[in-house]
N, CA, C and O atoms as a GROMACS GRO file, in nm:
protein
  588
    1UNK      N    1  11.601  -7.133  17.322
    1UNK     CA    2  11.620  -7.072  17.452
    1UNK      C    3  11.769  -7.051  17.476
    1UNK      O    4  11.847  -7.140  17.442
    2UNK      N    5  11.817  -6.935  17.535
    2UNK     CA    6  11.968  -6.924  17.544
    2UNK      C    7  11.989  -6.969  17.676
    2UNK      O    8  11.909  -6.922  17.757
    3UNK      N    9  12.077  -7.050  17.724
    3UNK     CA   10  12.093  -7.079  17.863
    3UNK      C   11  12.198  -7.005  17.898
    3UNK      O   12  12.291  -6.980  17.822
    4UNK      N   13  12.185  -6.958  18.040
    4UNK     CA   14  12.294  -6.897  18.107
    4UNK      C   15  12.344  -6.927  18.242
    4UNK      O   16  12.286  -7.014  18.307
    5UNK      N   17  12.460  -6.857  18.298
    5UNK     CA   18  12.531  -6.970  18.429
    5UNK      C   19  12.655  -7.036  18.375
    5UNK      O   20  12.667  -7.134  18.302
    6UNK      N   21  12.733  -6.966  18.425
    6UNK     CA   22  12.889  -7.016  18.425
    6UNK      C   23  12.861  -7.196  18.456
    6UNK      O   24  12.794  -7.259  18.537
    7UNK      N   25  12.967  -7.237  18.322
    7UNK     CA   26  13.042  -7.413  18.386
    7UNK      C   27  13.129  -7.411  18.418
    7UNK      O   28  13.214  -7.361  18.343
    8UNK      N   29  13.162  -7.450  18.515
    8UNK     CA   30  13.347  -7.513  18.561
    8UNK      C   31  13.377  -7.639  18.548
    8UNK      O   32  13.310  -7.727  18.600
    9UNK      N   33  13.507  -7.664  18.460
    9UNK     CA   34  13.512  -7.770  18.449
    9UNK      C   35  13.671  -7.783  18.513
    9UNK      O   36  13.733  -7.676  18.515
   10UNK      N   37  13.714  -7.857  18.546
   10UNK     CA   38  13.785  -7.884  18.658
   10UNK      C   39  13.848  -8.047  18.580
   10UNK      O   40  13.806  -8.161  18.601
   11UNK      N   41  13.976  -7.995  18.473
   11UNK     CA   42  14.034  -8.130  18.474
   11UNK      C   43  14.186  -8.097  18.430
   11UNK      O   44  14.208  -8.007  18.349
   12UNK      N   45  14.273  -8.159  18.478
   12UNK     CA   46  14.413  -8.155  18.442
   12UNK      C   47  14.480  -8.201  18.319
   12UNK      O   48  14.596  -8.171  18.292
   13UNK      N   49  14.394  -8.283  18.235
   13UNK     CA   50  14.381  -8.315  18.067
   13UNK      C   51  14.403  -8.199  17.988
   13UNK      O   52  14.316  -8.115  18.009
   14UNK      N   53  14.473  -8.171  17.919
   14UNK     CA   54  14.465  -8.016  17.799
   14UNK      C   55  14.355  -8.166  17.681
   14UNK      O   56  14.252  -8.129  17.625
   15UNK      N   57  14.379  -8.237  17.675
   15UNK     CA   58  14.316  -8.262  17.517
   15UNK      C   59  14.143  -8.286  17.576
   15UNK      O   60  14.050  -8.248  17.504
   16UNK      N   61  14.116  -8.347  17.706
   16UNK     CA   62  13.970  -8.336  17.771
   16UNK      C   63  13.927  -8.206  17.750
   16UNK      O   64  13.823  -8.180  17.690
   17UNK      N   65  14.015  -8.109  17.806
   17UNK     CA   66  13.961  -7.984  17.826
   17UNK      C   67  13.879  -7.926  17.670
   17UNK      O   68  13.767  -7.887  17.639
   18UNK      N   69  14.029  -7.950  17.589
   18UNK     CA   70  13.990  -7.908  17.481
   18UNK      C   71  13.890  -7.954  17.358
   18UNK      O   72  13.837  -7.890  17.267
   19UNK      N   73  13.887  -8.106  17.400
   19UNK     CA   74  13.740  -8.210  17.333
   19UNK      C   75  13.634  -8.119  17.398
   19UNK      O   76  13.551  -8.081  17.316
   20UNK      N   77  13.612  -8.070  17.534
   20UNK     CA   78  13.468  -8.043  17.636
   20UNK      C   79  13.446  -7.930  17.566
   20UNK      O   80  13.327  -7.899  17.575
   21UNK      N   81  13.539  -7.820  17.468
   21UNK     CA   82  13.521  -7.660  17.455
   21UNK      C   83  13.475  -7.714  17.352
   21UNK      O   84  13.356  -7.699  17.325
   22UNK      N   85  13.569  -7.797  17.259
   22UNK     CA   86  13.436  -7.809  17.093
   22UNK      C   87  13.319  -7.845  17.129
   22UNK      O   88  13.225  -7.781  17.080
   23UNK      N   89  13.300  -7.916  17.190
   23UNK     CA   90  13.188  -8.005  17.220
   23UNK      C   91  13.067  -7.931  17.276
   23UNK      O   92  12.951  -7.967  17.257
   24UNK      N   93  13.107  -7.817  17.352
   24UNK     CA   94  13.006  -7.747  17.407
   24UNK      C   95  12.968  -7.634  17.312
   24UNK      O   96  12.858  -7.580  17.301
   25UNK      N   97  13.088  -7.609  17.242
   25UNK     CA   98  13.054  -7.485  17.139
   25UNK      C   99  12.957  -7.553  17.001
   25UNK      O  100  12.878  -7.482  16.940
   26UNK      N  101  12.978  -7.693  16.969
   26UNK     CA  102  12.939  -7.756  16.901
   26UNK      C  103  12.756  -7.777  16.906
   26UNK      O  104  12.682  -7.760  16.809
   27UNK      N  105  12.716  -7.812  17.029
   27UNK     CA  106  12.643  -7.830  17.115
   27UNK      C  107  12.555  -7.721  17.096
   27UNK      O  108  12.439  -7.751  17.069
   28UNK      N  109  12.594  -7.564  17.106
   28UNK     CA  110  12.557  -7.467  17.079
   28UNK      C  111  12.530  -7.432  17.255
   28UNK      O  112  12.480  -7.320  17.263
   29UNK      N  113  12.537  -7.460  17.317
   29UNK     CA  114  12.565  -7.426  17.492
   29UNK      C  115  12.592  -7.253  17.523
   29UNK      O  116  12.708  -7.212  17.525
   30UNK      N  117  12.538  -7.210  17.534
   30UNK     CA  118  12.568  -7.034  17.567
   30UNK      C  119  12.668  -7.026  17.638
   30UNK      O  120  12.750  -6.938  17.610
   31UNK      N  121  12.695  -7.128  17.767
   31UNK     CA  122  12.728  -7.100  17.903
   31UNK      C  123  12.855  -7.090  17.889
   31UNK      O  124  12.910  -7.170  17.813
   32UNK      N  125  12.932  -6.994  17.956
   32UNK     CA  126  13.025  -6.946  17.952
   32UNK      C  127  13.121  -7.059  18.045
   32UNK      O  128  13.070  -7.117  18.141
   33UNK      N  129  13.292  -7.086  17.996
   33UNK     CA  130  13.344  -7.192  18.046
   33UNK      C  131  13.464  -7.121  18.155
   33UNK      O  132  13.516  -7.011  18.137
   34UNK      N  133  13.488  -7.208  18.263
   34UNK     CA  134  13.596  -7.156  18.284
   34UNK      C  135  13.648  -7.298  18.351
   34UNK      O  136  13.589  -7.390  18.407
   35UNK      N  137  13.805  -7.268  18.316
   35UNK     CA  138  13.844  -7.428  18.357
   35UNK      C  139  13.958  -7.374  18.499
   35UNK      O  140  14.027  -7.275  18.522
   36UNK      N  141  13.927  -7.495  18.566
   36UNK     CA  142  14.053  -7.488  18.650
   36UNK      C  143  14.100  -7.657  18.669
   36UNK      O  144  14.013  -7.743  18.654
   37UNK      N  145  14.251  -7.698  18.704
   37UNK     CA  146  14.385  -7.781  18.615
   37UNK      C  147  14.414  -7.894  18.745
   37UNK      O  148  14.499  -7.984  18.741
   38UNK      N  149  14.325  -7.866  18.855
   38UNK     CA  150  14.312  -7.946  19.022
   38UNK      C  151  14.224  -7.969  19.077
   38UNK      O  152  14.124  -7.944  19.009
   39UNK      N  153  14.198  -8.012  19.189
   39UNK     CA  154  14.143  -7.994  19.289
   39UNK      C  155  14.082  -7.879  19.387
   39UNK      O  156  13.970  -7.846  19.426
   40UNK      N  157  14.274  -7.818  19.417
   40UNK     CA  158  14.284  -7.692  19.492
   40UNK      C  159  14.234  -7.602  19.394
   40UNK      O  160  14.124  -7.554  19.423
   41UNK      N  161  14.274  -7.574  19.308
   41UNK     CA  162  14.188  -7.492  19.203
   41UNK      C  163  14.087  -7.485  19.243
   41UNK      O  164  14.072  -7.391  19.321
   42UNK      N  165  13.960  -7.575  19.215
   42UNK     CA  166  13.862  -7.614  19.200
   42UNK      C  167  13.813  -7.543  19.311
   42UNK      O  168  13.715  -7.473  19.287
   43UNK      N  169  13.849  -7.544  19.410
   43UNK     CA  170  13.818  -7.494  19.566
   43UNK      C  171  13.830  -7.375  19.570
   43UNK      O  172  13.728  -7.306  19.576
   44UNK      N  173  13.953  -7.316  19.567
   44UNK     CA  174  13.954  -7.159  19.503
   44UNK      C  175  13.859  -7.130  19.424
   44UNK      O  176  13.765  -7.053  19.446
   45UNK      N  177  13.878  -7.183  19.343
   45UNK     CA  178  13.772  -7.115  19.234
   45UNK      C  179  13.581  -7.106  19.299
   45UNK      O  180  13.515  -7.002  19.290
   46UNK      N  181  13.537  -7.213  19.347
   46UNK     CA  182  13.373  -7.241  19.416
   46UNK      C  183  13.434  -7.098  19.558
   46UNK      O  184  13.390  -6.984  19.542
   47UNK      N  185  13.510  -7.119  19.656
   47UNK     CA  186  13.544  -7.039  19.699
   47UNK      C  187  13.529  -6.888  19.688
   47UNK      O  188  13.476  -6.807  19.764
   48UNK      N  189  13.572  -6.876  19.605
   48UNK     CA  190  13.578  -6.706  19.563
   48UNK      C  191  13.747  -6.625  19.609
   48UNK      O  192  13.761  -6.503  19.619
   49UNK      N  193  13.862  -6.728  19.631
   49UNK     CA  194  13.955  -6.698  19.686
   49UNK      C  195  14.059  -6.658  19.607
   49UNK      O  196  14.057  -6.713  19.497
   50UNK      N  197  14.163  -6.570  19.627
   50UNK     CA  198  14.275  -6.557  19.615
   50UNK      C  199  14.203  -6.467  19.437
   50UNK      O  200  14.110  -6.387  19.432
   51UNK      N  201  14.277  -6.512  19.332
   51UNK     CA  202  14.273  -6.494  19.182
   51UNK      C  203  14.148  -6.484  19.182
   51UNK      O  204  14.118  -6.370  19.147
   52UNK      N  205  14.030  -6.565  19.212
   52UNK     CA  206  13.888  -6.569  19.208
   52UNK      C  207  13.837  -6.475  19.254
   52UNK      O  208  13.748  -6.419  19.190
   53UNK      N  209  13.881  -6.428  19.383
   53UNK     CA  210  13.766  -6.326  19.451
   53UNK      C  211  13.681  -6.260  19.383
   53UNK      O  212  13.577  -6.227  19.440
   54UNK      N  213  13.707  -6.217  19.218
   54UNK     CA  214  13.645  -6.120  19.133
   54UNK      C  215  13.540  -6.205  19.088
   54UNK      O  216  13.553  -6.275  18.987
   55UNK      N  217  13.432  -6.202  19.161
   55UNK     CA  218  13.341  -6.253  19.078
   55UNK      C  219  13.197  -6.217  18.962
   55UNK      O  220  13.094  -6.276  18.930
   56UNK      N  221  13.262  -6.088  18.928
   56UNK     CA  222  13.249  -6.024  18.787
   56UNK      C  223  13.319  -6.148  18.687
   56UNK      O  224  13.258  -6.223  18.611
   57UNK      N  225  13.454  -6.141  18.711
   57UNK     CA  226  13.516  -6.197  18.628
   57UNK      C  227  13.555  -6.377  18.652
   57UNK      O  228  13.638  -6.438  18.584
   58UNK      N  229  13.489  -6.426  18.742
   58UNK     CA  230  13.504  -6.560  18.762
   58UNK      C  231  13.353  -6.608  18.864
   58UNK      O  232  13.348  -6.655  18.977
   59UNK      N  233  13.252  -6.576  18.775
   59UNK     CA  234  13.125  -6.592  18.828
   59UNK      C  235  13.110  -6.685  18.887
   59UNK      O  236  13.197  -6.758  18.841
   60UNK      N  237  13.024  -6.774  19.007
   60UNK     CA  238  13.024  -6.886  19.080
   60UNK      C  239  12.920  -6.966  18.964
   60UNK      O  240  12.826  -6.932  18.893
   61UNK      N  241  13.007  -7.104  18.992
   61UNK     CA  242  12.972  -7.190  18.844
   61UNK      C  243  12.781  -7.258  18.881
   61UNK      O  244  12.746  -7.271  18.999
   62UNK      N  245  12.701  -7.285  18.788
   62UNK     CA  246  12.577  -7.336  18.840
   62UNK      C  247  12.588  -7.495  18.822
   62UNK      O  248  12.504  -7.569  18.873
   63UNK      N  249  12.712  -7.551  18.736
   63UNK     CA  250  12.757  -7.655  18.682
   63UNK      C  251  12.890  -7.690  18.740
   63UNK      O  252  12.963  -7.591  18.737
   64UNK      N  253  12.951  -7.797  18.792
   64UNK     CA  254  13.062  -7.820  18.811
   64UNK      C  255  13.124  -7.951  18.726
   64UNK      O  256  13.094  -8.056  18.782
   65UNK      N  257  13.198  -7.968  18.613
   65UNK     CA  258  13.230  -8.125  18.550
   65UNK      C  259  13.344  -8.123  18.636
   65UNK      O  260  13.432  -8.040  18.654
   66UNK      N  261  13.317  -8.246  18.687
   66UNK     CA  262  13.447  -8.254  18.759
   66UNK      C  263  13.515  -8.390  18.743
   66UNK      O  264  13.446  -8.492  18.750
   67UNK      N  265  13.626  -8.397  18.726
   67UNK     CA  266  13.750  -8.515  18.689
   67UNK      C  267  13.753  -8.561  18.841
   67UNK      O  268  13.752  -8.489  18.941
   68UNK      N  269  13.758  -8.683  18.834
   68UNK     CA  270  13.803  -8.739  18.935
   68UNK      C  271  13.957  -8.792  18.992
   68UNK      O  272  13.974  -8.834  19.106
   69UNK      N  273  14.068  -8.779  18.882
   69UNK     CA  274  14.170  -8.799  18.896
   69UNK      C  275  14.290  -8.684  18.843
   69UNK      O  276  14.368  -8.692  18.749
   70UNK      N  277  14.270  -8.586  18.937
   70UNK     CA  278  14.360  -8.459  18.973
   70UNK      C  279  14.455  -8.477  19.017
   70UNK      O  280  14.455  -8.587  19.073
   71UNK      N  281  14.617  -8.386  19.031
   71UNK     CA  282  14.652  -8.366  19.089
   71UNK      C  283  14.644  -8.283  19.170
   71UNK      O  284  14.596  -8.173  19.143
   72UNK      N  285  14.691  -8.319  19.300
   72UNK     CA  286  14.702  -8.202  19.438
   72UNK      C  287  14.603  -8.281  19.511
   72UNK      O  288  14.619  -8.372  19.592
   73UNK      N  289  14.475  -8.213  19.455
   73UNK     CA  290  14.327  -8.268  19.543
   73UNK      C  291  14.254  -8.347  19.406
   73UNK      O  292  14.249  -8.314  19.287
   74UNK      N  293  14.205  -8.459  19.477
   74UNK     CA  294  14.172  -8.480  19.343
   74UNK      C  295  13.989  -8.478  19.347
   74UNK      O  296  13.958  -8.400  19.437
   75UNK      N  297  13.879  -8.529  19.290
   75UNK     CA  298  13.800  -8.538  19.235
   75UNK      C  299  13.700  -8.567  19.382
   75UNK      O  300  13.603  -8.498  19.415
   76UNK      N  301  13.744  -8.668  19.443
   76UNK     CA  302  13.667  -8.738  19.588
   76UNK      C  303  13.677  -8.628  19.662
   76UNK      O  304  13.581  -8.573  19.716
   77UNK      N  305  13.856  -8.572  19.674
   77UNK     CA  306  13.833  -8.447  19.766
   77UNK      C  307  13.754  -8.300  19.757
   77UNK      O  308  13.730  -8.228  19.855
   78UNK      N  309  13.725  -8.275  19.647
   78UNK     CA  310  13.671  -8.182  19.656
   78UNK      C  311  13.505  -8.235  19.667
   78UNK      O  312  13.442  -8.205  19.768
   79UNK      N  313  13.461  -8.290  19.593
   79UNK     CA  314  13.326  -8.364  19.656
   79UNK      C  315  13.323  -8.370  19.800
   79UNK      O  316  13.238  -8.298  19.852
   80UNK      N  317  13.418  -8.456  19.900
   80UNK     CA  318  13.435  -8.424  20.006
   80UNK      C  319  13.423  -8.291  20.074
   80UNK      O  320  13.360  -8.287  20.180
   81UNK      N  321  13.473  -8.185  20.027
   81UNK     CA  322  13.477  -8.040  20.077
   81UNK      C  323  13.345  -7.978  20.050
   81UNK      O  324  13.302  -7.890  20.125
   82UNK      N  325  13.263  -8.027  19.923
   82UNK     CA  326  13.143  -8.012  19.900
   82UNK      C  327  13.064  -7.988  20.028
   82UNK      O  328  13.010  -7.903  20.100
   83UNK      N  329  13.089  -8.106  20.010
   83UNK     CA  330  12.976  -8.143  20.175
   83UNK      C  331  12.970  -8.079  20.259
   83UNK      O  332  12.876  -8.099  20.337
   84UNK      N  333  13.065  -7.972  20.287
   84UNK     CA  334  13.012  -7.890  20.389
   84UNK      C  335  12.965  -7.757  20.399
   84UNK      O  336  12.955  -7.680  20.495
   85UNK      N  337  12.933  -7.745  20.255
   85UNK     CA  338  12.925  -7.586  20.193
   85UNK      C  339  12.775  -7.513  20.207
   85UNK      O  340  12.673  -7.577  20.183
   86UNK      N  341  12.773  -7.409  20.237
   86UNK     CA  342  12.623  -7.423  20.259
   86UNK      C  343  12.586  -7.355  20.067
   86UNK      O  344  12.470  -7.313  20.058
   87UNK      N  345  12.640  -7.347  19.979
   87UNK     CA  346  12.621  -7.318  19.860
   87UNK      C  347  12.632  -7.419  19.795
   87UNK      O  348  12.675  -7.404  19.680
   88UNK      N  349  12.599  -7.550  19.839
   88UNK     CA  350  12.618  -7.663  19.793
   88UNK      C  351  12.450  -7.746  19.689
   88UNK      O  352  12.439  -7.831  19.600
   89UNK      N  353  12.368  -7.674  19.756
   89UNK     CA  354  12.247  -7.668  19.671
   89UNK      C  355  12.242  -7.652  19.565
   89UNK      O  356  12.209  -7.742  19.489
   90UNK      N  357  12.288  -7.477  19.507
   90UNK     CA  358  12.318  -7.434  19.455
   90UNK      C  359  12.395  -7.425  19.310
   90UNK      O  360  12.409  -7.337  19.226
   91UNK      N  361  12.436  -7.558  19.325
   91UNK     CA  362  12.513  -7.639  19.217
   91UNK      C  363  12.569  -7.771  19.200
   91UNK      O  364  12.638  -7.840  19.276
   92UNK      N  365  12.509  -7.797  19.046
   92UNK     CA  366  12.491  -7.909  19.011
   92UNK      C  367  12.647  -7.976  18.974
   92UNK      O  368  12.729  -7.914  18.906
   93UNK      N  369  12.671  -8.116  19.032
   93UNK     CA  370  12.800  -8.179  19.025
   93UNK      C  371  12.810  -8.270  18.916
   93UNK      O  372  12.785  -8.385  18.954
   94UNK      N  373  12.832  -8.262  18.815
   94UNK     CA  374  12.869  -8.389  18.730
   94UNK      C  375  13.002  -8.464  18.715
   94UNK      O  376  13.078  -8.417  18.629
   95UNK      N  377  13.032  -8.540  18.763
   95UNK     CA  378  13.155  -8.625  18.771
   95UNK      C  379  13.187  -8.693  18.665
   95UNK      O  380  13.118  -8.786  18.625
   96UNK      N  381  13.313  -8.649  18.595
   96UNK     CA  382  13.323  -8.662  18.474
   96UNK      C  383  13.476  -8.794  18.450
   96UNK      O  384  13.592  -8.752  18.451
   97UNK      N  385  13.452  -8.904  18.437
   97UNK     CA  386  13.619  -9.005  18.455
   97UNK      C  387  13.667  -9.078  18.353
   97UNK      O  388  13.602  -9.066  18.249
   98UNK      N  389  13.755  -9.146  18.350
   98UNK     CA  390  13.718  -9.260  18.260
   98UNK      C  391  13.728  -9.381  18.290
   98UNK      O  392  13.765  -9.463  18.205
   99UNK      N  393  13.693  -9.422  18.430
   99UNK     CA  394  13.681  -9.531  18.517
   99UNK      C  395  13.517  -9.560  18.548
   99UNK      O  396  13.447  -9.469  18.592
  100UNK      N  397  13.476  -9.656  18.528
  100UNK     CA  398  13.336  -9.708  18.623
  100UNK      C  399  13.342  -9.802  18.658
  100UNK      O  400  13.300  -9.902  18.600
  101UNK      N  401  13.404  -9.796  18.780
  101UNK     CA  402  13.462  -9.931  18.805
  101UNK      C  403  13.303  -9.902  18.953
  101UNK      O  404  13.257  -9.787  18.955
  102UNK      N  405  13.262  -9.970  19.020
  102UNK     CA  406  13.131  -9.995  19.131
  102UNK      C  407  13.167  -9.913  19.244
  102UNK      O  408  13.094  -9.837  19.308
  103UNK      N  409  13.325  -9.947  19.264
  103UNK     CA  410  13.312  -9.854  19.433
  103UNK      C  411  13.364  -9.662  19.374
  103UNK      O  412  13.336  -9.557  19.430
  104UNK      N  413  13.410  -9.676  19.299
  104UNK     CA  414  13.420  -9.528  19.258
  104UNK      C  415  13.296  -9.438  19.242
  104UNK      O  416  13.296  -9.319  19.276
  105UNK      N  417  13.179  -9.506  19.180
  105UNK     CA  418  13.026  -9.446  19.093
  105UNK      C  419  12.940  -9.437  19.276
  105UNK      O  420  12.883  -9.345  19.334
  106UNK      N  421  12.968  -9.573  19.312
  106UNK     CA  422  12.896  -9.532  19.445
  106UNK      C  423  12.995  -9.444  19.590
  106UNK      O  424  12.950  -9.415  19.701
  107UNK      N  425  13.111  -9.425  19.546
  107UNK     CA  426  13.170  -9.318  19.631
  107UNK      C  427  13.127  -9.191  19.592
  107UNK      O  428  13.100  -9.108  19.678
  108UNK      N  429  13.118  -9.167  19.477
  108UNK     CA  430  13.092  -9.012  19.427
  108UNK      C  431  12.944  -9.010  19.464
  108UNK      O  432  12.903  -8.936  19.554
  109UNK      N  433  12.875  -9.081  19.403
  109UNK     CA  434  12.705  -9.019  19.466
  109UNK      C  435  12.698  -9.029  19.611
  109UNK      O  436  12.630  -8.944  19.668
  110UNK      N  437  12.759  -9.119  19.682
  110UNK     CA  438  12.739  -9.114  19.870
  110UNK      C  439  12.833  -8.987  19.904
  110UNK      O  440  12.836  -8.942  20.018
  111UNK      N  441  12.912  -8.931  19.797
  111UNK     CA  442  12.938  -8.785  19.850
  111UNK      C  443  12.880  -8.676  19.801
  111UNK      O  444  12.919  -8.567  19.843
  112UNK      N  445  12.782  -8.681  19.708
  112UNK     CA  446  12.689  -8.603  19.680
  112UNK      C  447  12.720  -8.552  19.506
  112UNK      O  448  12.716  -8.438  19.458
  113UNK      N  449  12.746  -8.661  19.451
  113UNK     CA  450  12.743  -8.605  19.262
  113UNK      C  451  12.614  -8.628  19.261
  113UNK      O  452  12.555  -8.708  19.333
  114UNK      N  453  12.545  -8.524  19.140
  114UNK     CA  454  12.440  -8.530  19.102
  114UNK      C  455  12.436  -8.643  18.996
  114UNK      O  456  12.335  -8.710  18.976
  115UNK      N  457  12.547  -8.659  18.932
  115UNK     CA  458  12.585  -8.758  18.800
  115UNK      C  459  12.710  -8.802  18.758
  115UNK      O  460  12.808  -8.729  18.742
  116UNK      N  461  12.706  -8.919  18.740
  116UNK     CA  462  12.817  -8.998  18.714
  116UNK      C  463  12.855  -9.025  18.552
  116UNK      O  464  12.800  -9.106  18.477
  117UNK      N  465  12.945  -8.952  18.526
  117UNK     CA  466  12.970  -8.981  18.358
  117UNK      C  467  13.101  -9.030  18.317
  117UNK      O  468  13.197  -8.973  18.371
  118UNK      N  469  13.131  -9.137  18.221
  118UNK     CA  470  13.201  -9.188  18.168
  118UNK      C  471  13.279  -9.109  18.048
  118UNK      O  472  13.224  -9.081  17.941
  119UNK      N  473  13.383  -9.085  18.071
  119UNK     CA  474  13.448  -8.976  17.948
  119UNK      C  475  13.464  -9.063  17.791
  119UNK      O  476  13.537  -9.159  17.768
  120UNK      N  477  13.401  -9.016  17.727
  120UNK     CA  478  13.380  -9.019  17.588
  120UNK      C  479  13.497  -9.099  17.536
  120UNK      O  480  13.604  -9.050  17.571
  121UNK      N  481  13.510  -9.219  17.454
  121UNK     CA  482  13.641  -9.207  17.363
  121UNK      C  483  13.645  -9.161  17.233
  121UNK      O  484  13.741  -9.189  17.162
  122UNK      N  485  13.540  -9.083  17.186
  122UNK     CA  486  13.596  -8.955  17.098
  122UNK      C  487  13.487  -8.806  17.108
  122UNK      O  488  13.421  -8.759  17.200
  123UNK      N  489  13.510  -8.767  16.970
  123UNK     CA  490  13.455  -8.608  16.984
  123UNK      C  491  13.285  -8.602  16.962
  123UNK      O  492  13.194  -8.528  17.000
  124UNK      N  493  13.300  -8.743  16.861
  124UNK     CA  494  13.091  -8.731  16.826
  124UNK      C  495  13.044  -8.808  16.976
  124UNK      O  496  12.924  -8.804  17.004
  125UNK      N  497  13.110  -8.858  17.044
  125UNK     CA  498  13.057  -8.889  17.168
  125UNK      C  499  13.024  -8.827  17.253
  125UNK      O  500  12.917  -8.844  17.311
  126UNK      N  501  13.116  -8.733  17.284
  126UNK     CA  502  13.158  -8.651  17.375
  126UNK      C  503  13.050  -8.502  17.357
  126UNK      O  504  13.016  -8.437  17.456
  127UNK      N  505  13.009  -8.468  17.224
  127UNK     CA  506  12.885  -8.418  17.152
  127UNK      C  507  12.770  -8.470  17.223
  127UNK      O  508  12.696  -8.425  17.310
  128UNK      N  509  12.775  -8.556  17.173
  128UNK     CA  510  12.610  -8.661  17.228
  128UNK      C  511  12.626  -8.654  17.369
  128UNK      O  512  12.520  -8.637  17.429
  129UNK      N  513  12.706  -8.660  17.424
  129UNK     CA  514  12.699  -8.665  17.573
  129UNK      C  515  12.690  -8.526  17.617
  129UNK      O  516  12.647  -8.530  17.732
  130UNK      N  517  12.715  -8.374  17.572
  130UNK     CA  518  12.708  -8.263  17.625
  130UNK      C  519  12.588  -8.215  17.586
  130UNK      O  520  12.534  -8.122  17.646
  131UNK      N  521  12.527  -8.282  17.469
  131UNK     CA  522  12.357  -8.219  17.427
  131UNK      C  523  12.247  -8.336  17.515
  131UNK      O  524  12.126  -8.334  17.495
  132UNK      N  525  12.292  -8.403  17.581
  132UNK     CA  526  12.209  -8.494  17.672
  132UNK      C  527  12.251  -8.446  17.820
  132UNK      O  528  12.201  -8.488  17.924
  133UNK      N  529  12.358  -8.344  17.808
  133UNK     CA  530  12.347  -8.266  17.918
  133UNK      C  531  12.227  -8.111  17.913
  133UNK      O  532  12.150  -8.050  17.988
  134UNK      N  533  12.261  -8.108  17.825
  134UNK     CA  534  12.179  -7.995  17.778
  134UNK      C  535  12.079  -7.984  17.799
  134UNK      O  536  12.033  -7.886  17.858
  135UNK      N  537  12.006  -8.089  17.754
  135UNK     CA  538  11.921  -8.151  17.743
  135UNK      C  539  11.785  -8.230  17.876
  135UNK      O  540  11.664  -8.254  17.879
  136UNK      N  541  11.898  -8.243  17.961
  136UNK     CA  542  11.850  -8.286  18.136
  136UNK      C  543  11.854  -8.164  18.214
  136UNK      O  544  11.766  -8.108  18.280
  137UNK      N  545  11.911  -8.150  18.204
  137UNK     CA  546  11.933  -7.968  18.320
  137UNK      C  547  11.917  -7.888  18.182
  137UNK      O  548  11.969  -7.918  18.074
  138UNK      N  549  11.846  -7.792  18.205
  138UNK     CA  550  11.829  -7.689  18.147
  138UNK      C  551  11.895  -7.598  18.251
  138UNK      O  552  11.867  -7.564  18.366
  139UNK      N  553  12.022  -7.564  18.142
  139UNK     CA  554  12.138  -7.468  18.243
  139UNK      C  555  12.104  -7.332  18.259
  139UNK      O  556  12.129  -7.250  18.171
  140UNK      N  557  12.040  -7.297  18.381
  140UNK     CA  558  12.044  -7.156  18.400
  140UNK      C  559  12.061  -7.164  18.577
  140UNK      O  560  12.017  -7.243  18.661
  141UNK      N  561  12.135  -7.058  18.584
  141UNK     CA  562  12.123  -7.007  18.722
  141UNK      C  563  12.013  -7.005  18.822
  141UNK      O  564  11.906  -6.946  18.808
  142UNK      N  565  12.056  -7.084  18.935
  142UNK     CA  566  11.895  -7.074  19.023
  142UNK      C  567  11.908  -6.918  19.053
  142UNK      O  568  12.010  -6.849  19.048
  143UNK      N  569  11.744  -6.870  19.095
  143UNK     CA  570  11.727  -6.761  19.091
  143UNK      C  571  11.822  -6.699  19.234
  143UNK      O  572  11.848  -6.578  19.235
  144UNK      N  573  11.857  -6.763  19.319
  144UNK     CA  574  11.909  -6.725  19.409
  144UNK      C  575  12.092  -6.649  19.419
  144UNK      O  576  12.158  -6.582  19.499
  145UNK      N  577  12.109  -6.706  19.296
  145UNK     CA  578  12.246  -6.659  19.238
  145UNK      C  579  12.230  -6.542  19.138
  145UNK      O  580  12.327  -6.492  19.082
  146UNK      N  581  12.119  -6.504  19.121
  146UNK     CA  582  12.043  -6.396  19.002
  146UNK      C  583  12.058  -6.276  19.057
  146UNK      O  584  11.977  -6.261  19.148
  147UNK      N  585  12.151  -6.153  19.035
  147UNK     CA  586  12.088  -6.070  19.149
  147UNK      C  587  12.003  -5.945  19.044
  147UNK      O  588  11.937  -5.855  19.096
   0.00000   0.00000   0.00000
């Protein structure tokens, strides 16, 4: 099955970023990536603002991995901003860190992550962990984002 539906992944890491692109290409994942390096990014980008507005060319994501430790805004805040979106249904949050420490895992789900994930310490991990994404959500666009 080919899955389709933009991911955003949302982390200020170049070597995360760049473990998540093998890993998904590895994976064999259709879904097209687009990263943004913040928070504010992150917002822009779900937004549709500024650089984004084109959303031909920066489709609204059906996936969000999101880092919890950004600069600018970080990971809580935009979860926070979540919350008030009415396109918030609409897409699935995976919180992506390398902390699990108790009050962090239960801050992110009482602000609405769909999933709490522990960042990989290497690349066959980080594999196994994106085909067990794959694997749970079958990534496609709800039909409501379909036009």
């Amino acid at each position: 099955m080919r899955l389709t539906g933009t991911i955003l992944l949302a982390d200020d890491n170049a070597d995360d970023v760049l473990l998540t692109q093998l890993a998904l290409k590895k994976a064999r994942l259709a879904n097209p990536l687009q990263i943004v390096r913040d928070g504010e990014e992150a917002i822009s980008y779900l937004s549709g603002v500024g650089r984004y507005a084109d959303r031909d060319k920066y489709p609204f994501p059906i996936l969000l991995l999101l880092d919890l430790n950004m600069p600018r805004l970080n990971g809580f805040d935009v979860l926070n901003w979540l919350r008030e979106q009415s396109f918030r249904n609409h897409l699935l949050v995976a919180v992506s860190t390398d902390s699990d420490s108790g009050p962090s895992v239960r801050r992110a789900y009482e602000l609405g992550a769909d999933s709490y994930l522990i960042k990989p310490p290497n690349s066959e991990a980080l594999l196994a962990l994106v085909q067990r994404l794959k694997a749970y959500w079958v990534i496609e666009p709800p039909e409501s984002l379909v036009a």
